[in-house]
N, C-alpha and C positions, 0 to 999 in steps of 0.2 A: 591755257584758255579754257573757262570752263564748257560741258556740254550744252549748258544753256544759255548758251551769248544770247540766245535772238530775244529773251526775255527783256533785256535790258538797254537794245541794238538801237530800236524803235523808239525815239526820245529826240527832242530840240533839233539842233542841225542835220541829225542824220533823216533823219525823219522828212523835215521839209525838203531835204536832197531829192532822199525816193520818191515822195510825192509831186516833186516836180518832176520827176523825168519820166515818170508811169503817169501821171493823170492824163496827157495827150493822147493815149493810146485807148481810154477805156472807152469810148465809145464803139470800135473796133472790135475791141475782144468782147463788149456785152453782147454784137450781132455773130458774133461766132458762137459766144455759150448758149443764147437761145436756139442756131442752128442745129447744136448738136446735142444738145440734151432732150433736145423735143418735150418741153415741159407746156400744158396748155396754160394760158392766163390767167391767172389767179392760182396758180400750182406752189410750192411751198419747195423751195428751195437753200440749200445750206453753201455757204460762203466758206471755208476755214483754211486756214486763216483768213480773215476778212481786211487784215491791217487796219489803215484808217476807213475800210466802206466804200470805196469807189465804185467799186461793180454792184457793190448790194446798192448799192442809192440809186444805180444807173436803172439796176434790174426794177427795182421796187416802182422807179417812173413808167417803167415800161407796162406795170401792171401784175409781177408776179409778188406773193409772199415771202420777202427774203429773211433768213436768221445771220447774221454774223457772227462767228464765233472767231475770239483771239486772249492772246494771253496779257498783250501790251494793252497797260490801261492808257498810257498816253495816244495809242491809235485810235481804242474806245472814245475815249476823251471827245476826238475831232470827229471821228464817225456819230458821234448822238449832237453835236452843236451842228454838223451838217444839215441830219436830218432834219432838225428843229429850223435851221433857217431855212430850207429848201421845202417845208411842211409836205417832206414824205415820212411811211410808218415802215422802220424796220426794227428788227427783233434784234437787241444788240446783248452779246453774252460775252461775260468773262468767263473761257474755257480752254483746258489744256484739249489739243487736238489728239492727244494720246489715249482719254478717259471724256469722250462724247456722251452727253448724258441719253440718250432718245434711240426709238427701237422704233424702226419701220414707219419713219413720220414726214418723209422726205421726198419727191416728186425727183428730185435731182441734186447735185453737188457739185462744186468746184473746189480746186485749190490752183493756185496763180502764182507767178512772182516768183519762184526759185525757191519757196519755203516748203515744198516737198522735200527738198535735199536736205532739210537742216535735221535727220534722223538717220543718226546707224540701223544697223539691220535692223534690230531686237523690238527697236523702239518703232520703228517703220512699221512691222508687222502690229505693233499693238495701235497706232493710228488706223490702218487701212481694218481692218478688226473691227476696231470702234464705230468708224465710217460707215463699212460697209451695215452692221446692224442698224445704223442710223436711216440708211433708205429702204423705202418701200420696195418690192420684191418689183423686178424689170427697168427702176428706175437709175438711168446713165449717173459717171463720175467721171468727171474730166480734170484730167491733170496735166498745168503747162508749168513746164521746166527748159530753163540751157543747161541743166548741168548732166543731162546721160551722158556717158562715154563717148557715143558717137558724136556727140555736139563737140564737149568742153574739151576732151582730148588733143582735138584736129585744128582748135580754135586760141587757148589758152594763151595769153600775153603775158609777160611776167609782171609786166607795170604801162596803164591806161592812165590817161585824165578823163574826166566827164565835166562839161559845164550844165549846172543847172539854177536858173535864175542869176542871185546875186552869190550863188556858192562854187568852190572851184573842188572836185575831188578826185584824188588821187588813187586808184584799186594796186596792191603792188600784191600778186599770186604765185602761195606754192604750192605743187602738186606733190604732194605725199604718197609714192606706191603701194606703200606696204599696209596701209588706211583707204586706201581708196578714194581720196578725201582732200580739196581744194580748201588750202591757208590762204584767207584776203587780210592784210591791213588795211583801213582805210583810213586817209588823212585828208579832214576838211576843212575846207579854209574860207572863211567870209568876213570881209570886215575888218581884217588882220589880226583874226584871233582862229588858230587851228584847236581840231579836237581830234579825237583819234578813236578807232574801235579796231574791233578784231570779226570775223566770222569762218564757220568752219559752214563745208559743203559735202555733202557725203556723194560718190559720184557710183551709181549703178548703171550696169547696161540695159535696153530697153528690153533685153530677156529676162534678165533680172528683176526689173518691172512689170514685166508680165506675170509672173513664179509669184511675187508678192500678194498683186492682186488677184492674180485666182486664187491664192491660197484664203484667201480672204472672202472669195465669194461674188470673184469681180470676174465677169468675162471680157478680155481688150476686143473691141470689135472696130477700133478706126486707131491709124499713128499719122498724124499728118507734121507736114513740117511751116505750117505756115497756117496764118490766119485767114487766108484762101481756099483755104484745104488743099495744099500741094498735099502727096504721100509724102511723108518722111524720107529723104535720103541722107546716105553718109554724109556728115560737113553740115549740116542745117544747124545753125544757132540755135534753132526750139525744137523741142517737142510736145505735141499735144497729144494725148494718149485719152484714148476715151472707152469706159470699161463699162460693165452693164452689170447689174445684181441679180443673180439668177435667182429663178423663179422659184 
């Protein structure tokens, strides 16, 4: 499988899968990223990956400047026909999250969705890098993941269904010790016609994620395990890890 499954993940059926089984929740996680980024209205905020835009459209209603940055043009694609039908303005960019173009233009940041994990070490560090140059000096980065150690470890099934709309899909997971790194096939079925993908998950521990992002300029100042803001404990399906760009 190559390292860059996610470029090509994002397309037709899989696509509308994730978008149906994540869009229910974004009204939720947009009251949690305004809580914890403390960004005021009209502040200028970075999505990345943005997918298809859900939060940045949500954000953008609410009143803040949002950019989306992603590589799938078929998520662009749905994120600008959105905007256009919903007549909100967001900044929609095709960009690798690795090579961020912007220095210090940022109020705050997100990434969502488990596409923190989709980078080994090397490549992690030249994201969080790029990111971190991209925000203004004190301005928060929040990153939600299931895949730290302490979540996906404790949690892991080898083989799920998910129903979502009119699709049926099947996750069958391997755990790779010596990579650190969760193997998903997935097989989706709608209509009576299956398609199949693959993705890889790189899995670090929340120390590990800490080491990252100070190395990068991030101070972690909150780990919560819920969109509540519970603290993080052992077994919690997510984490929300929220880091600050020192001054």
């Amino acid at each position: 499988m190559p390292s860059d499954w996610y470029q090509h993940f994002f397309q037709g059926v899989p696509l509308d899968a994730w978008s149906a089984i994540i869009r229910r929740q974004t009204p939720a996680e947009a009251d949690f990223i305004e809580s914890v980024l403390n960004v005021q209205k009209g502040g200028r905020v970075l999505d990345v990956p943005c997918g298809d835009g859900r939060l940045s459209i949500e954000l953008a209603r609410r009143g803040y400047k949002m950019t989306g940055a992603d590589l799938s043009e078929d998520c662009l694609r749905r994120a600008r026909e959105q905007t256009t039908a919903e007549k909100v303005s967001v900044e929609w960019l095709w960009a690798d999250m690795r090579d961020l173009p912007w220095q210090a233009e940022f109020d705050g940041a997100f990434c969502f969705g488990n596409s923190f994990t989709y980078l080994p070490h090397a490549e992690m560090r030249r994201f969080l890098s790029s990111l971190s140059r991209a925000l203004k000096p004190g301005a928060r980065f929040l990153v939600d993941t299931g895949m730290a150690a302490e979540s996906i470890l404790l949690n892991l099934q080898e083989r799920e269904w998910v129903h979502a709309d009119d699709i049926y899909m099947l996750l069958e997971h391997e755990y790779v010790p010596a990579e650190s790194r969760v193997d998903t096939k997935y097989t989706f079925l709608r209509n009576g016609v299956t398609e199949t993908r693959e993705s890889h998950h790189w899995v670090y521990t929340i120390a590990e994620i800490r080491r990252l992002l100070d190395d990068a300029g991030l101070a972690t100042v909150s780990l919560f395990g819920s969109l509540d803001k519970a603290p993080f404990e052992v077994g919690d399906p997510r984490l929300l890890m929220v880091g600050e760009r020192r001054t």
